[in-house]
FIKOLZA-1660 file (N, C-alpha, C; in steps of 0.1 Angstrom, whole numbers, plus 5000, padded with zeros to 4 digits):
% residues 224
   i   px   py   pz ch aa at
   1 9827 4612 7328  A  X  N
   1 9817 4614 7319  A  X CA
   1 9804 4607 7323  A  X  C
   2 9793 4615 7325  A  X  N
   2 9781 4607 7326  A  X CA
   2 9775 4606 7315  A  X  C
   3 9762 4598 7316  A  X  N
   3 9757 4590 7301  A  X CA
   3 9742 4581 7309  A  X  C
   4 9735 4586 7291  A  X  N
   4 9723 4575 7303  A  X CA
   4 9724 4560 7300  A  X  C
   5 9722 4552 7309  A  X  N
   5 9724 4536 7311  A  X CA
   5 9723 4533 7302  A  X  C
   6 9717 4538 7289  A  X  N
   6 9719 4528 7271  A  X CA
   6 9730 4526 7271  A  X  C
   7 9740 4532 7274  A  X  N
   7 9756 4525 7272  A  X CA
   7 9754 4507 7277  A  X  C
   8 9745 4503 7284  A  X  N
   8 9748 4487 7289  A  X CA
   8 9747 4483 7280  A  X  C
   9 9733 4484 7269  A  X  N
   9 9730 4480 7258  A  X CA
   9 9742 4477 7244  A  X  C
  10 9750 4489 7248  A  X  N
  10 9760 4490 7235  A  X CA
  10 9777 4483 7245  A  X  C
  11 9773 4481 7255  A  X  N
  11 9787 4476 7267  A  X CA
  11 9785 4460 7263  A  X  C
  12 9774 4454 7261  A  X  N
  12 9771 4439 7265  A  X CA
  12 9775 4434 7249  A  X  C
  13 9779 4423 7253  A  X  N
  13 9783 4410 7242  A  X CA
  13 9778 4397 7241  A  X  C
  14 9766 4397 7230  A  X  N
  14 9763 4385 7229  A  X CA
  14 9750 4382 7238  A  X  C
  15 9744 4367 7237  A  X  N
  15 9733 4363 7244  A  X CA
  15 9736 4363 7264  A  X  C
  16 9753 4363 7263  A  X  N
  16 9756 4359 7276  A  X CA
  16 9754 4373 7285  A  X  C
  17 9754 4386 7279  A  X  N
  17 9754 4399 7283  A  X CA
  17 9767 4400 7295  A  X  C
  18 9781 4397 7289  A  X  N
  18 9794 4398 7293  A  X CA
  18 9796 4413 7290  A  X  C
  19 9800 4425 7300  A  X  N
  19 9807 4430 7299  A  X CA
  19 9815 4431 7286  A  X  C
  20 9818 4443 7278  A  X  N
  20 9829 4438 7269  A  X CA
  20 9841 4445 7280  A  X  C
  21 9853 4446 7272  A  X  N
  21 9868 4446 7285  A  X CA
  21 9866 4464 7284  A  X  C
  22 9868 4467 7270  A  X  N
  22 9868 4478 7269  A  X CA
  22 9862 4481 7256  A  X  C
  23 9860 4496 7256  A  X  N
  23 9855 4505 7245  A  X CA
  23 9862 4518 7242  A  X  C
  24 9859 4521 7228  A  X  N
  24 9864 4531 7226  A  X CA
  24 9850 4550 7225  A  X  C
  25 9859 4558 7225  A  X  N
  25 9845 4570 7228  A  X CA
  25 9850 4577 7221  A  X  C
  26 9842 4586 7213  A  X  N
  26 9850 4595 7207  A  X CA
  26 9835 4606 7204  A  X  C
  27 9833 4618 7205  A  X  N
  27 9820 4631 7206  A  X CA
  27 9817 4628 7189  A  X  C
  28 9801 4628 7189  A  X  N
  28 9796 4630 7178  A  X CA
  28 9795 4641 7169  A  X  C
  29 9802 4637 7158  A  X  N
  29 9799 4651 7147  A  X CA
  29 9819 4647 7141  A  X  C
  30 9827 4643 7152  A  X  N
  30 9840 4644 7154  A  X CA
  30 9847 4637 7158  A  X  C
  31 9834 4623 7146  A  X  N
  31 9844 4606 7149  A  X CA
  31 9860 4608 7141  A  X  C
  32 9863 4614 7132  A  X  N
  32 9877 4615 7124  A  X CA
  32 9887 4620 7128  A  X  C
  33 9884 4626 7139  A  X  N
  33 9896 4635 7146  A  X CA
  33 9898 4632 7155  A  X  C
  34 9909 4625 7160  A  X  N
  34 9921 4618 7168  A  X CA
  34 9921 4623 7179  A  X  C
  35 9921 4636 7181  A  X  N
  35 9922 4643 7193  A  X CA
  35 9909 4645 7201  A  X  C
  36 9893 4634 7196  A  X  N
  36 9885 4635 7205  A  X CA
  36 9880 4619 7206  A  X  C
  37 9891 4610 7206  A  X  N
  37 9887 4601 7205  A  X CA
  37 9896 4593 7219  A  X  C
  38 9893 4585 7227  A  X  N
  38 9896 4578 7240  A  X CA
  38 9892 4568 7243  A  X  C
  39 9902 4556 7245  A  X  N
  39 9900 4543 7251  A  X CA
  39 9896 4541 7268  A  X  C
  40 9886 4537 7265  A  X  N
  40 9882 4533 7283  A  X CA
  40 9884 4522 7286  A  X  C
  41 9887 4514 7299  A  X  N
  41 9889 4505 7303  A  X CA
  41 9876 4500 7310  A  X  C
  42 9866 4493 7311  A  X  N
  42 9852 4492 7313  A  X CA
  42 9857 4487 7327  A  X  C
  43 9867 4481 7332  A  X  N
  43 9865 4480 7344  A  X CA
  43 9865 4492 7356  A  X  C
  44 9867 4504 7350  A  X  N
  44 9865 4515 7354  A  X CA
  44 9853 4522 7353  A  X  C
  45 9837 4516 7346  A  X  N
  45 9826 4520 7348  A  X CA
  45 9819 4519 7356  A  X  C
  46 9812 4526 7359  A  X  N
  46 9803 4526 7369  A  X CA
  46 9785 4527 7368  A  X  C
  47 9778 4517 7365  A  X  N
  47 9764 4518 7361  A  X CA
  47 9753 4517 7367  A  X  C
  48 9741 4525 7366  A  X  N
  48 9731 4521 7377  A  X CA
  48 9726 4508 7375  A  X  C
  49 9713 4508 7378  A  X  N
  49 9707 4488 7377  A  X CA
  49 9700 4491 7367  A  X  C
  50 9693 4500 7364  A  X  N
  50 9681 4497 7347  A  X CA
  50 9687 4493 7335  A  X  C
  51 9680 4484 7334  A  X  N
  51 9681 4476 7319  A  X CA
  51 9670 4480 7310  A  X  C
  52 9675 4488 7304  A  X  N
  52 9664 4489 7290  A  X CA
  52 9660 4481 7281  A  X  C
  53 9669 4474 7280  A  X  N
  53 9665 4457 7276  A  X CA
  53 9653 4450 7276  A  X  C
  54 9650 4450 7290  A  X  N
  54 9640 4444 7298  A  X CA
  54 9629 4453 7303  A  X  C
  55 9630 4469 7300  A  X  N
  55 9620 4478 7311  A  X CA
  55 9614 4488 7306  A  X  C
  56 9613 4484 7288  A  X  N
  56 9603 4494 7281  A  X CA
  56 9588 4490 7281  A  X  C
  57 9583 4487 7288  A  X  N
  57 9570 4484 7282  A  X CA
  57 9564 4494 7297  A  X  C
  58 9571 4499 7308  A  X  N
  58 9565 4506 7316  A  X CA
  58 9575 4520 7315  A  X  C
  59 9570 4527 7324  A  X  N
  59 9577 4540 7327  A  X CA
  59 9582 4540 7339  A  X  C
  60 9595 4533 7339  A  X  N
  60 9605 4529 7348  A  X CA
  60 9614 4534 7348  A  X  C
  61 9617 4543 7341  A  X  N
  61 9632 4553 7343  A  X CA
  61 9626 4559 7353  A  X  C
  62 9647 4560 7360  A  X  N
  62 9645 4568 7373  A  X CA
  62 9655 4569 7376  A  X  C
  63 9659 4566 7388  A  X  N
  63 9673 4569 7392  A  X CA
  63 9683 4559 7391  A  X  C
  64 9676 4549 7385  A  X  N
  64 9691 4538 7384  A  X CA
  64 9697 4540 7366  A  X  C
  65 9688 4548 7362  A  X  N
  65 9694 4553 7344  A  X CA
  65 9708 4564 7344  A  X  C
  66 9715 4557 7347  A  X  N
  66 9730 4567 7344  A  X CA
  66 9744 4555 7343  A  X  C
  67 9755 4561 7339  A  X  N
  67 9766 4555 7339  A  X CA
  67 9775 4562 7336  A  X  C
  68 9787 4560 7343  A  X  N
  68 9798 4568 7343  A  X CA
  68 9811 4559 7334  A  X  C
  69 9820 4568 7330  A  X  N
  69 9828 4563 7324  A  X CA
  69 9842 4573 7322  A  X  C
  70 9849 4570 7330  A  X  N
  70 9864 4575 7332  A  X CA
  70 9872 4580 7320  A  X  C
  71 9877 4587 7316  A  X  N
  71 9886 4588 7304  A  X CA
  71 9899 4594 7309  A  X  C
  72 9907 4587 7311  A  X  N
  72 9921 4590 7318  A  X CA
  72 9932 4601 7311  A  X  C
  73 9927 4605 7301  A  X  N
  73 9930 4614 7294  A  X CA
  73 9925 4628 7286  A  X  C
  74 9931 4634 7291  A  X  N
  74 9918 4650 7282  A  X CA
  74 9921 4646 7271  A  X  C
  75 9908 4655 7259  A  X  N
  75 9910 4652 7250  A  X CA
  75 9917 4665 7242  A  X  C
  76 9922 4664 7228  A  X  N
  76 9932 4673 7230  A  X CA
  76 9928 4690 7231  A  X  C
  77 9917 4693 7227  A  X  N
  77 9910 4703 7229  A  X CA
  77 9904 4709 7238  A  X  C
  78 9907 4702 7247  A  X  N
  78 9902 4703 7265  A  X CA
  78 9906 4713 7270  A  X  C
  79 9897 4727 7274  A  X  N
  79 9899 4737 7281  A  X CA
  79 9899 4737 7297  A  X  C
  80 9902 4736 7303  A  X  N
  80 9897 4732 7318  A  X CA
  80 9890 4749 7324  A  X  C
  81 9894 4758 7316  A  X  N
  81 9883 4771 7320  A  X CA
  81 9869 4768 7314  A  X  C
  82 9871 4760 7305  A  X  N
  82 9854 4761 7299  A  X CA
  82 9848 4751 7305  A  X  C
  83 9851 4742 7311  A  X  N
  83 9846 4732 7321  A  X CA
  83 9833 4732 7326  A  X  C
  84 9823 4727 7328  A  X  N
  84 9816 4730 7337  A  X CA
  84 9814 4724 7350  A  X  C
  85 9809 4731 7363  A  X  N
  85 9812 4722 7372  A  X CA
  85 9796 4714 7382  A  X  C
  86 9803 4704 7379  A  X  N
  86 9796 4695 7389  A  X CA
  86 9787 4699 7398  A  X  C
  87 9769 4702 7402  A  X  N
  87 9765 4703 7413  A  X CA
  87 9751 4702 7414  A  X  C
  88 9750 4696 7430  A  X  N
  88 9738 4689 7431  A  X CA
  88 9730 4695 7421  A  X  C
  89 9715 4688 7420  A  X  N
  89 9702 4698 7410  A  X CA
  89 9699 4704 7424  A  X  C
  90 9695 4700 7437  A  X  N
  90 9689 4704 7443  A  X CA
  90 9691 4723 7447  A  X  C
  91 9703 4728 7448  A  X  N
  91 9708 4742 7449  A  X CA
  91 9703 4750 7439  A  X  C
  92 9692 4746 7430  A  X  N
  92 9691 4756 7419  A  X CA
  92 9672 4753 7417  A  X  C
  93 9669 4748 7431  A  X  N
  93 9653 4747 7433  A  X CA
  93 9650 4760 7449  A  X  C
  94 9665 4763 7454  A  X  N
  94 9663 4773 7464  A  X CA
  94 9658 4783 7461  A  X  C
  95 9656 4790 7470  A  X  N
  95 9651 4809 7468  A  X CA
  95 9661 4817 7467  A  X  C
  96 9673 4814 7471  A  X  N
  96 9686 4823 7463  A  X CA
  96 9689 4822 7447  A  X  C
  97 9687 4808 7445  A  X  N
  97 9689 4806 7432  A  X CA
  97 9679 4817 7422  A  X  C
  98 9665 4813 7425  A  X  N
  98 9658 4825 7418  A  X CA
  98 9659 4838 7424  A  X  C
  99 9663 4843 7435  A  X  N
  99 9666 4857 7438  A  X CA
  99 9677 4862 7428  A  X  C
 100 9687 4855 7427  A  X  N
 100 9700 4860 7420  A  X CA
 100 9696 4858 7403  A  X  C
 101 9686 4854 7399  A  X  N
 101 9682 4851 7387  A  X CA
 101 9685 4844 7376  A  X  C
 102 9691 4831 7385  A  X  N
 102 9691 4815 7376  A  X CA
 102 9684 4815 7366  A  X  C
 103 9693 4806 7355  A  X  N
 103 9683 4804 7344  A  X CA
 103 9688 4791 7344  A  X  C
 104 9680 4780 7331  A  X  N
 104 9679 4769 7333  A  X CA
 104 9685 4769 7319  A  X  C
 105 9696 4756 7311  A  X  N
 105 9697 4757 7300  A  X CA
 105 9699 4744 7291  A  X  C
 106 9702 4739 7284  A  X  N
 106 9705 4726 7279  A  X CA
 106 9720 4731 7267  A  X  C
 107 9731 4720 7267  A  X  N
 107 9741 4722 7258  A  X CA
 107 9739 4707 7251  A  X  C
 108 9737 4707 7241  A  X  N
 108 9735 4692 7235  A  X CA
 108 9736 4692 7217  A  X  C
 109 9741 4677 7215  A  X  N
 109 9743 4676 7202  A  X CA
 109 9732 4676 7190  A  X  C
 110 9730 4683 7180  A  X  N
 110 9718 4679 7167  A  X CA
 110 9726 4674 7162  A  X  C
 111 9721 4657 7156  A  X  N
 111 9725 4653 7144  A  X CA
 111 9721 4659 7133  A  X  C
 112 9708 4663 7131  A  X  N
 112 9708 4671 7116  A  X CA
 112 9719 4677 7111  A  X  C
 113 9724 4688 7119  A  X  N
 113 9729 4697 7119  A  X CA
 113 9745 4698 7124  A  X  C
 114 9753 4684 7126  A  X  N
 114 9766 4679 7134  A  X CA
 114 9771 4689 7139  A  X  C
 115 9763 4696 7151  A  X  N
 115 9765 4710 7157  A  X CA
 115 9759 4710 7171  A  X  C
 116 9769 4714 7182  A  X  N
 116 9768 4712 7194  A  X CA
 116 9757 4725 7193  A  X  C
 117 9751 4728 7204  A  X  N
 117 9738 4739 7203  A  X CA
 117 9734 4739 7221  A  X  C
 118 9725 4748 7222  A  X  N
 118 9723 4755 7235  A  X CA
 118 9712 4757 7234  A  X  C
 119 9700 4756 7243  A  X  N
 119 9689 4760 7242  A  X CA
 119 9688 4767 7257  A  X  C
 120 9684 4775 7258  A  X  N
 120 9682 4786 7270  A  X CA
 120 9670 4792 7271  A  X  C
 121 9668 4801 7287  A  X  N
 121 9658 4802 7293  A  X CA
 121 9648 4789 7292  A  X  C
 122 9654 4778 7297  A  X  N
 122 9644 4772 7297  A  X CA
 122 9637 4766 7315  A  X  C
 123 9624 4756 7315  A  X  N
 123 9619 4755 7324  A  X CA
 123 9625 4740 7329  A  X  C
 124 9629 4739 7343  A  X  N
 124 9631 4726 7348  A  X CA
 124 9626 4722 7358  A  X  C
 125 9618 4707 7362  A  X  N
 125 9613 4706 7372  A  X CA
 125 9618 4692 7376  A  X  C
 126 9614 4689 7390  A  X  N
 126 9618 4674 7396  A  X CA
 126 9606 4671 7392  A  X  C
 127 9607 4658 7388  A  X  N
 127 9596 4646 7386  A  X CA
 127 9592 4640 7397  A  X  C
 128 9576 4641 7400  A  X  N
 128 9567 4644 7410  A  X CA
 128 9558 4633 7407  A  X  C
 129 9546 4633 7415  A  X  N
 129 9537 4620 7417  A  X CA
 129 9524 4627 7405  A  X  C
 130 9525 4639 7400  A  X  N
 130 9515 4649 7397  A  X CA
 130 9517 4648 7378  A  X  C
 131 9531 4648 7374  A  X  N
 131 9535 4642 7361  A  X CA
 131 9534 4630 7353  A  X  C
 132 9534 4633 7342  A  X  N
 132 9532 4615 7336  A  X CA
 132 9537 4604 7337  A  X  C
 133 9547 4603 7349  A  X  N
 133 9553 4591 7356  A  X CA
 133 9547 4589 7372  A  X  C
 134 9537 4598 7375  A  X  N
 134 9533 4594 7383  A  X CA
 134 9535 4589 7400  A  X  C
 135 9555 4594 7396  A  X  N
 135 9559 4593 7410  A  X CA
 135 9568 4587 7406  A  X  C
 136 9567 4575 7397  A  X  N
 136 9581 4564 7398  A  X CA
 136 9594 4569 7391  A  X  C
 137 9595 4583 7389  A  X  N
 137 9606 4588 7381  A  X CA
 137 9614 4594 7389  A  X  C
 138 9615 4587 7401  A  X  N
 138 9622 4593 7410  A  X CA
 138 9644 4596 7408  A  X  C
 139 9646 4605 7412  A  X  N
 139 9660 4613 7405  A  X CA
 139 9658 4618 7387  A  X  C
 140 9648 4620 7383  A  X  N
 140 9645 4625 7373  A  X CA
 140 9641 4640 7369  A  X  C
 141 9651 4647 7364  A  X  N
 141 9643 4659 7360  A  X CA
 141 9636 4665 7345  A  X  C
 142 9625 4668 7344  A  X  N
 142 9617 4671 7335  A  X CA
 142 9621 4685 7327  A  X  C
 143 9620 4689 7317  A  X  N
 143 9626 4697 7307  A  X CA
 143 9616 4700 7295  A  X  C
 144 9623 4716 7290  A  X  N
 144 9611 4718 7281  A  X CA
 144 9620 4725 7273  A  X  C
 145 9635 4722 7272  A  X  N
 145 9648 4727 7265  A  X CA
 145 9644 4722 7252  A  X  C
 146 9645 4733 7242  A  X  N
 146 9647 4727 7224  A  X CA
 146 9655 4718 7225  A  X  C
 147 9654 4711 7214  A  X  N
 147 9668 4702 7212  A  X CA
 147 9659 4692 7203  A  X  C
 148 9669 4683 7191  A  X  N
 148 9669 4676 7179  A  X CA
 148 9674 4662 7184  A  X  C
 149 9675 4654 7172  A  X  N
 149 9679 4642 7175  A  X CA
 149 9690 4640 7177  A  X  C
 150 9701 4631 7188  A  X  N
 150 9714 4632 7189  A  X CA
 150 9716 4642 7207  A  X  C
 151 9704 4643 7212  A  X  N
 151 9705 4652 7224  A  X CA
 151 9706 4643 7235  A  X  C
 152 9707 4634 7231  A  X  N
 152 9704 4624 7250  A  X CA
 152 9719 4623 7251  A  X  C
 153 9724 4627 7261  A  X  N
 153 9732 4630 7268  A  X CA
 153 9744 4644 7271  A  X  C
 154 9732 4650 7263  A  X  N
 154 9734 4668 7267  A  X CA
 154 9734 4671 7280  A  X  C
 155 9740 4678 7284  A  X  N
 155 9739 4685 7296  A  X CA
 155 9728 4695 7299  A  X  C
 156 9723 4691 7315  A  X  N
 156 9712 4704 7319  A  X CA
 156 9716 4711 7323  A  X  C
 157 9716 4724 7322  A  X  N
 157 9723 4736 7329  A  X CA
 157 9716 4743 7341  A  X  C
 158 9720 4750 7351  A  X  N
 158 9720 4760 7358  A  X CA
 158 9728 4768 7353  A  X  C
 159 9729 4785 7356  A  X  N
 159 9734 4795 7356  A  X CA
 159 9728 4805 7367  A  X  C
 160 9738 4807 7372  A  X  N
 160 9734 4819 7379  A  X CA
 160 9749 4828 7380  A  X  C
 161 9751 4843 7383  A  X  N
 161 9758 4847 7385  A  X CA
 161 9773 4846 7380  A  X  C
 162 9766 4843 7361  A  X  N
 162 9777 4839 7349  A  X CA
 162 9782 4829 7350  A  X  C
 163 9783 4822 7367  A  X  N
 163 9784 4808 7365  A  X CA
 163 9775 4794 7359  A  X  C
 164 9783 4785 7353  A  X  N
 164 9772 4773 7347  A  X CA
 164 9776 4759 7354  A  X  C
 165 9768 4755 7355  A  X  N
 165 9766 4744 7363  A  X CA
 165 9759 4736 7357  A  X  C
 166 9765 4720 7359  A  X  N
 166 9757 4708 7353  A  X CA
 166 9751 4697 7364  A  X  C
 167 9740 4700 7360  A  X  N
 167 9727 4694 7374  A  X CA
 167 9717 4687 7367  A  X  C
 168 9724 4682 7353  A  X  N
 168 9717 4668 7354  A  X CA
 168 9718 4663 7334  A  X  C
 169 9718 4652 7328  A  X  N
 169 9720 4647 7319  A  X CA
 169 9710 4645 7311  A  X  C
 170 9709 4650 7297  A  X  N
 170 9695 4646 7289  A  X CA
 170 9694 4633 7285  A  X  C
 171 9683 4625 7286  A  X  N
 171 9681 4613 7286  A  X CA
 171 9673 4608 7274  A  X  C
 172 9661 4612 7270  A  X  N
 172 9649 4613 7262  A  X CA
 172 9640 4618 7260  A  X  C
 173 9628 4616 7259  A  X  N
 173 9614 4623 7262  A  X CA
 173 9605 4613 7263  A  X  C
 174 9595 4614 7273  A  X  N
 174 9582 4607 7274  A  X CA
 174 9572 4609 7269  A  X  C
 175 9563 4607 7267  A  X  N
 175 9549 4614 7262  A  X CA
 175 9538 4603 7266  A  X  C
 176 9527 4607 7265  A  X  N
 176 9511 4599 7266  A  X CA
 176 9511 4591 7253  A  X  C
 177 9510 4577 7251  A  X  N
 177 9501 4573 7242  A  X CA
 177 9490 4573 7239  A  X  C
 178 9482 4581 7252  A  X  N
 178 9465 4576 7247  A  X CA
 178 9464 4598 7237  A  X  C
 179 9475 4608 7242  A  X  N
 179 9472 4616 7236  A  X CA
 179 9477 4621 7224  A  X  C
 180 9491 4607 7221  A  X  N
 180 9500 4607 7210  A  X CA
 180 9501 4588 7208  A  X  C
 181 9488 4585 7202  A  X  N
 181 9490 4568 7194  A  X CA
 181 9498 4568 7186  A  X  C
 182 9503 4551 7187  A  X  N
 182 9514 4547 7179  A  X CA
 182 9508 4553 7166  A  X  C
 183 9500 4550 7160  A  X  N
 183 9493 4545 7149  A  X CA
 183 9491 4560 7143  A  X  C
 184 9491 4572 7149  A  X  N
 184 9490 4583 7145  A  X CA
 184 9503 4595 7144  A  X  C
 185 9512 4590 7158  A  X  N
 185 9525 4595 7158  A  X CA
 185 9538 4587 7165  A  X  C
 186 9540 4581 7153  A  X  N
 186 9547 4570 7152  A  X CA
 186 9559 4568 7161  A  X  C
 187 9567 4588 7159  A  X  N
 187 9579 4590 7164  A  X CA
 187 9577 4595 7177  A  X  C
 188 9561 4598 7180  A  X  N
 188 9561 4605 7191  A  X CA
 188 9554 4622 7191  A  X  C
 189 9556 4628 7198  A  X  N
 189 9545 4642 7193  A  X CA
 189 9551 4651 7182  A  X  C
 190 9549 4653 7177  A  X  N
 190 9551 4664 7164  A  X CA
 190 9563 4676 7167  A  X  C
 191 9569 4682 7161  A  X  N
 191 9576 4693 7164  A  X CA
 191 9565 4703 7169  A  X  C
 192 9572 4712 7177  A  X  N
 192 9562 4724 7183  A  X CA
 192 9554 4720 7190  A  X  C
 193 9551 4705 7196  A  X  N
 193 9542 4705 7203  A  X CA
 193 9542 4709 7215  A  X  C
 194 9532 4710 7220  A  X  N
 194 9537 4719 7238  A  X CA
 194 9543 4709 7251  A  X  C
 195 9552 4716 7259  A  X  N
 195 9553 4713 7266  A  X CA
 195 9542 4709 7277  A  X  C
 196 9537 4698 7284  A  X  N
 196 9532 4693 7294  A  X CA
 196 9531 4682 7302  A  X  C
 197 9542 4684 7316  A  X  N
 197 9547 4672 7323  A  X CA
 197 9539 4660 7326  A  X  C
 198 9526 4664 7318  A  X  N
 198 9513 4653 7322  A  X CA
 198 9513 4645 7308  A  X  C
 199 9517 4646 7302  A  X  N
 199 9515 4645 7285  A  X CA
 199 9524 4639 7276  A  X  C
 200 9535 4658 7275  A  X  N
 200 9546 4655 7265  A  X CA
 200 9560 4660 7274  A  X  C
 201 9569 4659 7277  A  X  N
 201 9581 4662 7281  A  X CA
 201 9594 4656 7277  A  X  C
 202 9605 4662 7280  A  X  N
 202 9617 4655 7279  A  X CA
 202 9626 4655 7292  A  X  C
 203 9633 4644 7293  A  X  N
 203 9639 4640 7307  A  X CA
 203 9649 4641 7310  A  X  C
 204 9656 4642 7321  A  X  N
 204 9672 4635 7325  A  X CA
 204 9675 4630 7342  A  X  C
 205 9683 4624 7337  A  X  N
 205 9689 4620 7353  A  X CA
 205 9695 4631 7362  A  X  C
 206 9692 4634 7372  A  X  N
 206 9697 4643 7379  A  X CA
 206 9709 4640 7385  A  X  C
 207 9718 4649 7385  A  X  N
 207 9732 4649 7395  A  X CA
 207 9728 4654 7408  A  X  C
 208 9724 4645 7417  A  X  N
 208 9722 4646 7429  A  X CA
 208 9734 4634 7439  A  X  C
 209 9734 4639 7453  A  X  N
 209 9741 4633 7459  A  X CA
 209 9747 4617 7462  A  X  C
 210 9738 4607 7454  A  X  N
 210 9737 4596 7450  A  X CA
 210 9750 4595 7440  A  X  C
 211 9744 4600 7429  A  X  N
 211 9758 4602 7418  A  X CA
 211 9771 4609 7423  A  X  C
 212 9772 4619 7427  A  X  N
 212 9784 4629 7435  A  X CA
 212 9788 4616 7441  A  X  C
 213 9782 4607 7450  A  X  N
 213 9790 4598 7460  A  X CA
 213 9799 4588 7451  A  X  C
 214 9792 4586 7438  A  X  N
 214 9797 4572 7430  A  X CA
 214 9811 4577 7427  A  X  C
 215 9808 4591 7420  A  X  N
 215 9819 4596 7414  A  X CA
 215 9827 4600 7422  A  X  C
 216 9829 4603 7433  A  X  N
 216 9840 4607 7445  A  X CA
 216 9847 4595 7444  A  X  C
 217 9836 4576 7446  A  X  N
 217 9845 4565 7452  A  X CA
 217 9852 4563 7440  A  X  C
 218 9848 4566 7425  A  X  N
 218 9858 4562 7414  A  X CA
 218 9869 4569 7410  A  X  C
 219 9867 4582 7415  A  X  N
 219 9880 4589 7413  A  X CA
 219 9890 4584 7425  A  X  C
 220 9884 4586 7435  A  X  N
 220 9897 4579 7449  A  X CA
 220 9896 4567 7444  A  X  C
 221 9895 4555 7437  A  X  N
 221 9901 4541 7435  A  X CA
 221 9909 4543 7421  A  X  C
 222 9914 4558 7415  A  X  N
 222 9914 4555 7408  A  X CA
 222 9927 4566 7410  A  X  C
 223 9928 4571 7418  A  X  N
 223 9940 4581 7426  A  X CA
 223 9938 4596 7420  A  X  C
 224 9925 4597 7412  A  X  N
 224 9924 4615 7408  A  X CA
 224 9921 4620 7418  A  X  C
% end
């Protein structure tokens, strides 16, 4: 399972910021039912270096915002056809990808609404020097997928050729302060507001080769 690096936040114990040993996980909407709920062993996670803790006051997300976390167990409703698979982002910026006619999608939770949800045909780009991170958002992809509160750690989609593919994790959204003040939009831009990577957007960590490598060494230490 990937996740963005807020899990250190909710992993750490106390002033001394210890590791806790373990945690339990269970999908939102379907804390009561047994069959989606799983103990992890933390020494089996795997986390980038950003501390959120320490790294809000700039626009520092990038590629060290992810964390992985093993669940040694399916959960009981676990389809392994409905699966999605694993693959780089980069394969779905080619000219085959848009020849065959890729679409871009997001699968993610609304809390309003305790209902997994889909937003489709949407636009995805890599985070560039030309965006409102200005370059440092490097392993970041930018997004203009619907989605409500409860969506950071939805999945990005590729599709092409009725196949779906997951090429990268929803994280949050950025936006301009000087074109959305605290003082005027408290939570941030409005519903409906438009999408623009210079402005207003929403983010995720990309599954690129970096990640692929982590997750190869923890499944081989871990004999999957």
């Amino acid at each position: 399972m990937l996740a963005g690096a807020n899990l250190k936040v909710l992993a750490r114990a106390g002033k001394r910021k210890r590791l806790f040993r373990r945690c339990q996980f269970h999908f939102m909407g379907w804390r009561d039912d047994a069959g989606y709920r799983a103990r992890i062993d933390l020494k089996d996670a795997r986390m980038g270096d950003f501390e959120p803790g320490q790294l809000t006051a700039k626009a520092v997300f990038g590629e060290g915002d992810w964390a992985f976390l093993l669940l040694r167990k399916a959960w009981k409703h676990y389809r392994p056809e409905q699966s999605l698979q694993l693959r780089e982002f980069g394969f779905s910026q080619g000219e085959s990808f848009q020849q065959y006619g890729g679409e871009f999608g997001l699968v993610a939770f609304d809390s309003a609404a305790a209902v997994i949800t889909a937003s489709n045909n949407c636009t995805v780009i890599v985070s560039g020097r030309d965006d409102l991170g200005g370059g440092v958002w490097k392993g970041q992809l930018l997004d203009d997928c619907d989605s409500a509160d409860g969506a950071s750690g939805g999945g990005i989609i590729a599709v092409v050729n009725h196949q779906q593919y997951l090429i990268g994790i929803r994280s949050g959204s950025h936006w301009s302060e000087l074109a959305y003040p605290a003082d005027g939009y408290l939570a941030g831009p409005p519903e409906g507001s438009a999408w623009d990577p210079r402005l207003n957007t929403n983010f995720g960590r990309a599954v690129d080769m970096q990640l692929l490598r982590v997750l190869d060494r923890l499944f081989q230490a871990n004999g999957e």
